[in-house]
TORPA-4810 file (N, C-alpha, C, O; in nm, 3 decimals):
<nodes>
NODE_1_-0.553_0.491_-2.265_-0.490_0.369_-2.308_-0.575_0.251_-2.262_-0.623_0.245_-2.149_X
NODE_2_-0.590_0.174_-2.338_-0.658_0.046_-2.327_-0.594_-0.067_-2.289_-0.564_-0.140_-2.383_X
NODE_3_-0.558_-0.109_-2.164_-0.512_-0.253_-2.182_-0.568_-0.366_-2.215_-0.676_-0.383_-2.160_X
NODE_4_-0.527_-0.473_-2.303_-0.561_-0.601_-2.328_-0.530_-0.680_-2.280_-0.408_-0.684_-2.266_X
NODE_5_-0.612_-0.800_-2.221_-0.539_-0.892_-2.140_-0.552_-1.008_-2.214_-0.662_-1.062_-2.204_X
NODE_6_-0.441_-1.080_-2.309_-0.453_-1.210_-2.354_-0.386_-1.328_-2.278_-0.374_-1.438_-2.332_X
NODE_7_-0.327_-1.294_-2.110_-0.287_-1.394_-2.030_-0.397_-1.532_-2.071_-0.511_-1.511_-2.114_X
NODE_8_-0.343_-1.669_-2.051_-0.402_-1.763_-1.996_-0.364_-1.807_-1.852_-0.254_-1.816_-1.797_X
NODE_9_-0.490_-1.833_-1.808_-0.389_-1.880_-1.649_-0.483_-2.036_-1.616_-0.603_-2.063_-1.624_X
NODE_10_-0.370_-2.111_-1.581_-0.404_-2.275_-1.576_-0.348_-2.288_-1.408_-0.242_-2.269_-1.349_X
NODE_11_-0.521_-2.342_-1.362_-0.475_-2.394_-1.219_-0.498_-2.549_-1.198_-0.605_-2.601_-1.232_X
NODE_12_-0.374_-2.637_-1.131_-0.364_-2.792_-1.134_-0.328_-2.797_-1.005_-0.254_-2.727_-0.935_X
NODE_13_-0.419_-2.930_-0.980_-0.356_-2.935_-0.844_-0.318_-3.071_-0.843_-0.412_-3.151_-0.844_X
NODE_14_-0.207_-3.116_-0.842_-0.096_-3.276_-0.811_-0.128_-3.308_-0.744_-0.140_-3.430_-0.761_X
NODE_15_-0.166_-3.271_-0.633_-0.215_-3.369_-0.506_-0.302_-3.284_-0.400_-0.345_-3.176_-0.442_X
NODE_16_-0.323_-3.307_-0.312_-0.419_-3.260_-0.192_-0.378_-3.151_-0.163_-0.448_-3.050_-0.148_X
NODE_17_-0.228_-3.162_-0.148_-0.147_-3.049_-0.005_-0.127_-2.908_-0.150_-0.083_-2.798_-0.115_X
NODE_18_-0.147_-2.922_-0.229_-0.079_-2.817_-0.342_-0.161_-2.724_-0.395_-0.279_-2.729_-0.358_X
NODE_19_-0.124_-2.625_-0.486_-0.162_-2.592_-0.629_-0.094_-2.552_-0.696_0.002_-2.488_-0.652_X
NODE_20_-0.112_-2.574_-0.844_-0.002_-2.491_-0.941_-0.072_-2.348_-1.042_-0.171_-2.319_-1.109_X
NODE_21_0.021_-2.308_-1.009_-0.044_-2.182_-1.116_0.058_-2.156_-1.201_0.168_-2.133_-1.151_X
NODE_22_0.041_-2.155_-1.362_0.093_-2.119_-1.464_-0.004_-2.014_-1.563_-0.101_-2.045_-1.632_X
NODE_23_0.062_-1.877_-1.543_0.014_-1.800_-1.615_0.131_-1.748_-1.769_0.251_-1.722_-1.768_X
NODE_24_0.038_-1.751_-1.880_0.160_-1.764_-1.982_0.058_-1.616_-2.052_-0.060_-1.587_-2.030_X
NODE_25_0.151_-1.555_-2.133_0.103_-1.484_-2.225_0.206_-1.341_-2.265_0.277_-1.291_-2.178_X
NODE_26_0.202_-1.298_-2.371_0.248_-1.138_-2.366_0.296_-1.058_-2.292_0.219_-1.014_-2.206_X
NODE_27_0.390_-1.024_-2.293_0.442_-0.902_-2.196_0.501_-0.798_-2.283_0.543_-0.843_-2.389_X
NODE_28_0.517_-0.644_-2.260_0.539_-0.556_-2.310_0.672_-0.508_-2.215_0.655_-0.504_-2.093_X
NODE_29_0.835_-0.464_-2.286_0.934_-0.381_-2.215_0.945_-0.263_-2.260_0.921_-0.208_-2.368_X
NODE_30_1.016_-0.210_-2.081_1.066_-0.061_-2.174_1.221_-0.049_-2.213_1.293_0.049_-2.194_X
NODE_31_1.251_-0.155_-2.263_1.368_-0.130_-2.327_1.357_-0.207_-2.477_1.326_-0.323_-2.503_X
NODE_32_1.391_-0.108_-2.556_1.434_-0.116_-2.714_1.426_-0.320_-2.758_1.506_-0.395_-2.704_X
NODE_33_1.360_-0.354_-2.820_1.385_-0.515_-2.837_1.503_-0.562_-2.887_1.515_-0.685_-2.883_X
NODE_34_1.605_-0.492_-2.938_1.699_-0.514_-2.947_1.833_-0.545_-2.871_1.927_-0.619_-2.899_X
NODE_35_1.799_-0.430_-2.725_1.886_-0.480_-2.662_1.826_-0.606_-2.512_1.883_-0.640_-2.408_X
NODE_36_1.700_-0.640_-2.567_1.664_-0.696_-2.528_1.712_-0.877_-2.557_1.748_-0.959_-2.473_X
NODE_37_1.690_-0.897_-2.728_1.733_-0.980_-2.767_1.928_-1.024_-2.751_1.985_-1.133_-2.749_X
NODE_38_1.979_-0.891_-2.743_2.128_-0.923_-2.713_2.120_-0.967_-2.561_2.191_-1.058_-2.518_X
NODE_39_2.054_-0.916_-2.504_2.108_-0.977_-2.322_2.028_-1.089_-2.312_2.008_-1.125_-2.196_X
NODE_40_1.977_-1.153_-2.398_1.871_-1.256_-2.341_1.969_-1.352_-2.464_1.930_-1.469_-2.462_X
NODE_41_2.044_-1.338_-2.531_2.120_-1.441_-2.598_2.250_-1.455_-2.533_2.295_-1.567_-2.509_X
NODE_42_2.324_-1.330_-2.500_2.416_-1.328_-2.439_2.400_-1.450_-2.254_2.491_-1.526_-2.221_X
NODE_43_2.285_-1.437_-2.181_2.302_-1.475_-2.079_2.146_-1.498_-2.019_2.104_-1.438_-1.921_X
NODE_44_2.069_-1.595_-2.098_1.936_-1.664_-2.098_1.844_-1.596_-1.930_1.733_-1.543_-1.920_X
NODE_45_1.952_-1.628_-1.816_1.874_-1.569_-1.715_1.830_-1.402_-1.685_1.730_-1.360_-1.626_X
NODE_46_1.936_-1.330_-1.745_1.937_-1.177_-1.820_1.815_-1.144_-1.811_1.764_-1.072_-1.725_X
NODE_47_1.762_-1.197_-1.904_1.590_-1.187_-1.981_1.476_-1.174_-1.830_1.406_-1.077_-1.798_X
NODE_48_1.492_-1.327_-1.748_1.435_-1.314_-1.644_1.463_-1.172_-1.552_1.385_-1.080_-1.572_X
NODE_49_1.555_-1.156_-1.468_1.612_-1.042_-1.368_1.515_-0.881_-1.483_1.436_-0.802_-1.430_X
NODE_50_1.541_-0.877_-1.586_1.476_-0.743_-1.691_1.323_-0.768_-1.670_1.247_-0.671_-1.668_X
NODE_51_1.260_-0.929_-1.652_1.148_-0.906_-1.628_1.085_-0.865_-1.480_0.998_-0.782_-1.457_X
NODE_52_1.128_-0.916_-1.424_1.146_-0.907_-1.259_1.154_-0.805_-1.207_1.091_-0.785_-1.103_X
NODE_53_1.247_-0.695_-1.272_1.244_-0.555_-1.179_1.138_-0.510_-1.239_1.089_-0.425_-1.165_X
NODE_54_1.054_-0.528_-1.370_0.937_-0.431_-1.373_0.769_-0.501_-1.369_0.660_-0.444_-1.362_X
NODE_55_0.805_-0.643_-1.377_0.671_-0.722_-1.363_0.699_-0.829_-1.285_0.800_-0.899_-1.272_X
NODE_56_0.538_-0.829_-1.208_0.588_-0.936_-1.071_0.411_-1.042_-1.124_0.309_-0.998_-1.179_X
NODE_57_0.439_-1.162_-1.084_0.283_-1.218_-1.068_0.285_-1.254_-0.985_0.373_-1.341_-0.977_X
NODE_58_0.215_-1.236_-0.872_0.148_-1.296_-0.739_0.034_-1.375_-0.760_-0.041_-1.355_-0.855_X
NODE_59_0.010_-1.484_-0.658_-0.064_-1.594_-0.628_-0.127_-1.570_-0.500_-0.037_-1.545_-0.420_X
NODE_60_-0.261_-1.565_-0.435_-0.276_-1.586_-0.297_-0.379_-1.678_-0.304_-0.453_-1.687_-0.402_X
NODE_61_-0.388_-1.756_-0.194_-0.470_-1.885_-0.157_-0.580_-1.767_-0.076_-0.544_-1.715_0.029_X
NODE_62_-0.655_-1.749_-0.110_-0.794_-1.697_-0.016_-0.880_-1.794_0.063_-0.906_-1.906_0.020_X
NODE_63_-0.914_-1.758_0.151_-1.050_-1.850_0.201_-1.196_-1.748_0.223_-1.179_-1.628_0.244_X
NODE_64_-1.329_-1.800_0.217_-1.401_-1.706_0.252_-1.443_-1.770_0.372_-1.455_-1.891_0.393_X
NODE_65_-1.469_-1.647_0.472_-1.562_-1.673_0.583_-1.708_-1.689_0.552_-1.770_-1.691_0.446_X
NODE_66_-1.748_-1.702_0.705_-1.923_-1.678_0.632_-1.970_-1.625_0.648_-2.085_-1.662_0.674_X
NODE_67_-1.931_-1.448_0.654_-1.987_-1.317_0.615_-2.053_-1.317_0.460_-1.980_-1.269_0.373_X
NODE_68_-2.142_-1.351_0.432_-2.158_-1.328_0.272_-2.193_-1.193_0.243_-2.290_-1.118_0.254_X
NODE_69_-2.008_-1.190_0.178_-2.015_-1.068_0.133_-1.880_-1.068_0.055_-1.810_-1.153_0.110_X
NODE_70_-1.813_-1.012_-0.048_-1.655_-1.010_-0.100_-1.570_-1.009_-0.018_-1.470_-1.079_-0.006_X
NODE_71_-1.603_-0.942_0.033_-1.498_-0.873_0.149_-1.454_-0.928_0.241_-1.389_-0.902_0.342_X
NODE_72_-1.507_-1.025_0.180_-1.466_-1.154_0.336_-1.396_-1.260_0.317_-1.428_-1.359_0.382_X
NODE_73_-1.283_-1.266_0.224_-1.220_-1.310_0.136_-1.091_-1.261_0.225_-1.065_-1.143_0.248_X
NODE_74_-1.001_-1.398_0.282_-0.881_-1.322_0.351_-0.764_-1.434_0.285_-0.798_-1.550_0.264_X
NODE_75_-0.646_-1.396_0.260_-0.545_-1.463_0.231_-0.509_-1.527_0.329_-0.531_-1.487_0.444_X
NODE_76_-0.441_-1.653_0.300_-0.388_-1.724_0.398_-0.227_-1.792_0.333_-0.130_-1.797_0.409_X
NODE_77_-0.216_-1.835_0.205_-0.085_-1.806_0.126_-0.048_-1.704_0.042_-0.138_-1.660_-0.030_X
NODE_78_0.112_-1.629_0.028_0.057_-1.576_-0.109_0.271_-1.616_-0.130_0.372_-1.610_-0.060_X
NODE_79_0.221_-1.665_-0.312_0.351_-1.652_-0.375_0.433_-1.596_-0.499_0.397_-1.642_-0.607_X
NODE_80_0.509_-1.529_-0.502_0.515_-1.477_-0.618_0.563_-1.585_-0.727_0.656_-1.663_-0.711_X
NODE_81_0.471_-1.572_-0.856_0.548_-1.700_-0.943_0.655_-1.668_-1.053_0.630_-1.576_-1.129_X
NODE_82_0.779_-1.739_-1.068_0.879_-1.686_-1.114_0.848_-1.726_-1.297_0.753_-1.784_-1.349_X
NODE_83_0.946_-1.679_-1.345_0.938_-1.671_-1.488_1.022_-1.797_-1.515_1.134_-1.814_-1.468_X
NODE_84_0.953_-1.894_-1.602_1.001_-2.046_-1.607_1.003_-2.045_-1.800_1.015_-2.151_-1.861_X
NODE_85_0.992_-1.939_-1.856_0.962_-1.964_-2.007_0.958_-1.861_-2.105_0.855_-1.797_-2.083_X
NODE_86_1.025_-1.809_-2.210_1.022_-1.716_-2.268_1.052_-1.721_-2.378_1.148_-1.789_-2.412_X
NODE_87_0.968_-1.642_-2.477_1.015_-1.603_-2.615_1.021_-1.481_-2.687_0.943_-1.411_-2.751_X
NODE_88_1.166_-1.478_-2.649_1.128_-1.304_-2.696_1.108_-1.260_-2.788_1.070_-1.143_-2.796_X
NODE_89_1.130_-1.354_-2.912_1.107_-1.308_-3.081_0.961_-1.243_-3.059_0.943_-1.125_-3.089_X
NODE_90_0.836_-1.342_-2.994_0.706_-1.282_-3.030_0.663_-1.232_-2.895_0.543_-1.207_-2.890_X
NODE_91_0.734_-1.208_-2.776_0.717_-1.157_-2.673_0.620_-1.247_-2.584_0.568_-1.184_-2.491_X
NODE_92_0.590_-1.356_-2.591_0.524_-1.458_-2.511_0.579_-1.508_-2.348_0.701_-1.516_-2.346_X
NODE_93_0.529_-1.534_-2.248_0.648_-1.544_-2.149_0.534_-1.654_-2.080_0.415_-1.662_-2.110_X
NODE_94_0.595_-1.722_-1.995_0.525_-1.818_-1.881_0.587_-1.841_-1.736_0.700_-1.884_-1.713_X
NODE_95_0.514_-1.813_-1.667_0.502_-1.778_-1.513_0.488_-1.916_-1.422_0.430_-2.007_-1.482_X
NODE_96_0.530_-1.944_-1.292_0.492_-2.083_-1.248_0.514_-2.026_-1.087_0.593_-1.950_-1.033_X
NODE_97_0.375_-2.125_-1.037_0.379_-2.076_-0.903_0.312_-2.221_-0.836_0.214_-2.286_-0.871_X
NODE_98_0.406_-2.239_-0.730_0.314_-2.357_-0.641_0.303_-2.286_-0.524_0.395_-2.212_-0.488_X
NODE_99_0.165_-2.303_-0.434_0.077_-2.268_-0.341_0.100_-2.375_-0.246_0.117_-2.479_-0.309_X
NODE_100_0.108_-2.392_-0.129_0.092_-2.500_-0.052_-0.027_-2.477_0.086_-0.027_-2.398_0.181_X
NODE_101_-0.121_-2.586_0.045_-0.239_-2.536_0.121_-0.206_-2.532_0.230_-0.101_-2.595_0.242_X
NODE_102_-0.257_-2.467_0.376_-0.306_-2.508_0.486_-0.373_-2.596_0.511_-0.347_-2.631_0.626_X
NODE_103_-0.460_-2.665_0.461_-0.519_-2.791_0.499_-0.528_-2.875_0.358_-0.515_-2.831_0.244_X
NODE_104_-0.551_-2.996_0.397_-0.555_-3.091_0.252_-0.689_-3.053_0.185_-0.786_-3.056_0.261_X
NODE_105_-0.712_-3.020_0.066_-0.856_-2.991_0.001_-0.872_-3.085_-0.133_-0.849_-3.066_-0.253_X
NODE_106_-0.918_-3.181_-0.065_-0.950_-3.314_-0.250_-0.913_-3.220_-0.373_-0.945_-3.102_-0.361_X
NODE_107_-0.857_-3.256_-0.475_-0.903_-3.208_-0.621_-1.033_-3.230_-0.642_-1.077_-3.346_-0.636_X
NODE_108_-1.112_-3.128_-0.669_-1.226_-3.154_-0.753_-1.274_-3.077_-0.902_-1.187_-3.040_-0.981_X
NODE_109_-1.383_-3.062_-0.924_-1.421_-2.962_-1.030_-1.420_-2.856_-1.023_-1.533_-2.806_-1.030_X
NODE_110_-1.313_-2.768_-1.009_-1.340_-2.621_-1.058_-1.468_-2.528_-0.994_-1.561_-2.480_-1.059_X
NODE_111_-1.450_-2.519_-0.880_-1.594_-2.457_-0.788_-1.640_-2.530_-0.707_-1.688_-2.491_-0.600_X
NODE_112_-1.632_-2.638_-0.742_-1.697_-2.713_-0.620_-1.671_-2.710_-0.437_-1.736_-2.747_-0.340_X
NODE_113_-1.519_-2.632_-0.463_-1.473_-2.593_-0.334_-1.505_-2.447_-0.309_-1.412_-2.376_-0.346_X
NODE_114_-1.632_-2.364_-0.244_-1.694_-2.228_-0.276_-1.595_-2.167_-0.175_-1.590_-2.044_-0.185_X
NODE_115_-1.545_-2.200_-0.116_-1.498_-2.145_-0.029_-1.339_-2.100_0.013_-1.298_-2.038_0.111_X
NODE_116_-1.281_-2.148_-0.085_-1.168_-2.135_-0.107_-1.145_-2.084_-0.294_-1.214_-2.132_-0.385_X
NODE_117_-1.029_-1.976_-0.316_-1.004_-1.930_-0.448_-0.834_-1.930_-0.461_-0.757_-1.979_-0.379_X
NODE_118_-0.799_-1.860_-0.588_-0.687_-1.824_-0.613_-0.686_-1.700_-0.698_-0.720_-1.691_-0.816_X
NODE_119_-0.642_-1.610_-0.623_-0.643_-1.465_-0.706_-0.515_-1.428_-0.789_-0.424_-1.480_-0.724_X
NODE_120_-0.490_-1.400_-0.838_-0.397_-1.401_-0.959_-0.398_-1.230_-0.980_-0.493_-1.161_-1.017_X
NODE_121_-0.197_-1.166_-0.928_-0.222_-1.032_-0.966_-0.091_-0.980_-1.054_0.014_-0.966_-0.992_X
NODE_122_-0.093_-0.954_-1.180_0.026_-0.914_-1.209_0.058_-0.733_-1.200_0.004_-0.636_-1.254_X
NODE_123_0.169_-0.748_-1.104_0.202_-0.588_-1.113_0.287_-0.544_-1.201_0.364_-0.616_-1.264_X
NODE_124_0.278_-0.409_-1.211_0.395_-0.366_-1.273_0.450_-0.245_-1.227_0.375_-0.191_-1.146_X
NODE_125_0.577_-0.168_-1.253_0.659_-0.084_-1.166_0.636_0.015_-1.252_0.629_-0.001_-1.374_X
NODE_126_0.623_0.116_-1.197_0.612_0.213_-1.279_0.691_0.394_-1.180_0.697_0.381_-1.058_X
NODE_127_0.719_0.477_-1.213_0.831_0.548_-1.161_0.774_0.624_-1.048_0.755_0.534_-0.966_X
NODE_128_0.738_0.723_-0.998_0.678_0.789_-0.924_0.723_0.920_-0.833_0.841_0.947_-0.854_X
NODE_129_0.683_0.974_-0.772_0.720_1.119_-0.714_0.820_1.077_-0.622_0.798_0.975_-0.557_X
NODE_130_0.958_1.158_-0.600_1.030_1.147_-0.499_0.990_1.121_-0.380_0.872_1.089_-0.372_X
NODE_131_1.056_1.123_-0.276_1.053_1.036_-0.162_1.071_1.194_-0.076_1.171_1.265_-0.089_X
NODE_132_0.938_1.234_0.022_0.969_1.386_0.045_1.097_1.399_0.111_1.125_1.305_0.186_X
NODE_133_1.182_1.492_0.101_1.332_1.553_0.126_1.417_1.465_0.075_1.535_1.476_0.106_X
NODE_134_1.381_1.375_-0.001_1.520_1.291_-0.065_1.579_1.409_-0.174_1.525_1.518_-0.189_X
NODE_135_1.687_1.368_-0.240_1.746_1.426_-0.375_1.676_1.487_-0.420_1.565_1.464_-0.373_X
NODE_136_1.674_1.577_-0.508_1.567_1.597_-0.594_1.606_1.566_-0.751_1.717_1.569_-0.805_X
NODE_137_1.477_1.536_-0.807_1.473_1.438_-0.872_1.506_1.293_-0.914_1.536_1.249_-1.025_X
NODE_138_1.494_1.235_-0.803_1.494_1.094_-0.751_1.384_1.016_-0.762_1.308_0.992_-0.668_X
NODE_139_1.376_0.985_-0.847_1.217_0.874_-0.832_1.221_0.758_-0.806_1.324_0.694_-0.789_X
NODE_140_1.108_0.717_-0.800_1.108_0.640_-0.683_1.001_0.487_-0.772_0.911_0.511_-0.852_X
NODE_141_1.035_0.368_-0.737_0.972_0.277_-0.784_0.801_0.258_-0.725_0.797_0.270_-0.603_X
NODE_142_0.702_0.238_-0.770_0.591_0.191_-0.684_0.535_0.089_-0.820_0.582_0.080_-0.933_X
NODE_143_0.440_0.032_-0.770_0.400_-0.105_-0.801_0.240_-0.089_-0.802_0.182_-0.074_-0.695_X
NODE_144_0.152_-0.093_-0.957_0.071_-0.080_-0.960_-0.012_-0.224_-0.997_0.054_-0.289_-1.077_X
NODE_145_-0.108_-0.275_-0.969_-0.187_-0.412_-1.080_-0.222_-0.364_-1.099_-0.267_-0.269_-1.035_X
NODE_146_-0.234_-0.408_-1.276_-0.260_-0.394_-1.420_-0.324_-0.493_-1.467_-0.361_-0.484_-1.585_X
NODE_147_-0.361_-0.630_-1.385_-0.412_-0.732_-1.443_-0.460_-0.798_-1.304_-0.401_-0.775_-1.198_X
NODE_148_-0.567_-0.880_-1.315_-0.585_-0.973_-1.157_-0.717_-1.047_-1.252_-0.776_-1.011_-1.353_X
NODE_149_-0.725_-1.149_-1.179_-0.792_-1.303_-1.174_-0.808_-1.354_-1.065_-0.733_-1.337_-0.968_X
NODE_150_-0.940_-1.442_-1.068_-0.953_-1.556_-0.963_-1.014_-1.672_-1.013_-1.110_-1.675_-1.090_X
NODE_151_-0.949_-1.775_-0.963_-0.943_-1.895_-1.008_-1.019_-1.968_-0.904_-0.984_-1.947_-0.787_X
NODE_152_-1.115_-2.047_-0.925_-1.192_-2.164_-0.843_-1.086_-2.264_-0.796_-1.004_-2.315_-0.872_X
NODE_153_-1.094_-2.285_-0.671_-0.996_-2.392_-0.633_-1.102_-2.492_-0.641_-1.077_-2.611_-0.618_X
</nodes>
């Protein structure tokens, strides 16, 4: 299986102390669109909670040390951004997350700050092997990313 990723993800920052992250795009359920469209007319927040137990987007504020190397990339915020927007006719959805720095960092151009990022991860739930000596046949939730980004602060 091939995944496609047509997310957009837009990072703004309002002022010094912040950032915003809005990631919008496509999402795929595993439930029938039909009874999708009834619980999301019936009770608008519905829609959200159905997205939530199986897709999450996380935000973390990274900093790098000065090991030059990836790996040297350590979080210092991380937030999950909630679902602020949806259309379920064409399955489009939009995500919103504010970051609040540890230290004030000017707005500038997109890189100009090398040393600081924003990684962007959307998971998703997917079922998995029982829990050893639980029930049997009990499965069990785990949480894979399926998608990740990093954004220049």
């Amino acid at each position: 299986m091939q995944y496609r990723n047509n997310h957009s993800d837009t990072l703004s920052r309002p002022d010094v102390d912040h950032a915003r992250i809005v990631v919008s795009g496509p999402l795929g359920f595993r439930f029938p669109s039909d009874v999708i469209s009834k619980r999301s007319a019936a009770d608008p927040s519905a829609l959200a909670e159905i997205i939530h137990a199986n897709h999450r987007f996380l935000a973390r504020l990274e900093r790098h040390d000065a090991i030059a190397t990836d790996l040297s990339w350590q979080t210092e915020v991380i937030t999950e951004l909630a679902v602020v927007g949806f259309d379920p006719a064409d399955g489009e959805f939009a995500w919103m997350g504010v970051l609040k720095l540890p230290t004030p960092i000017d707005p500038a151009r997109p890189g100009a700050v090398d040393n600081w990022r924003i990684t962007i991860e959307e998971r998703e739930a997917v079922e998995a092997d029982p829990v050893p000596f639980a029930k049997e046949g009990m499965l069990t939730k785990e949480w894979r990313i399926i998608y990740a980004d990093h954004l220049s602060l």
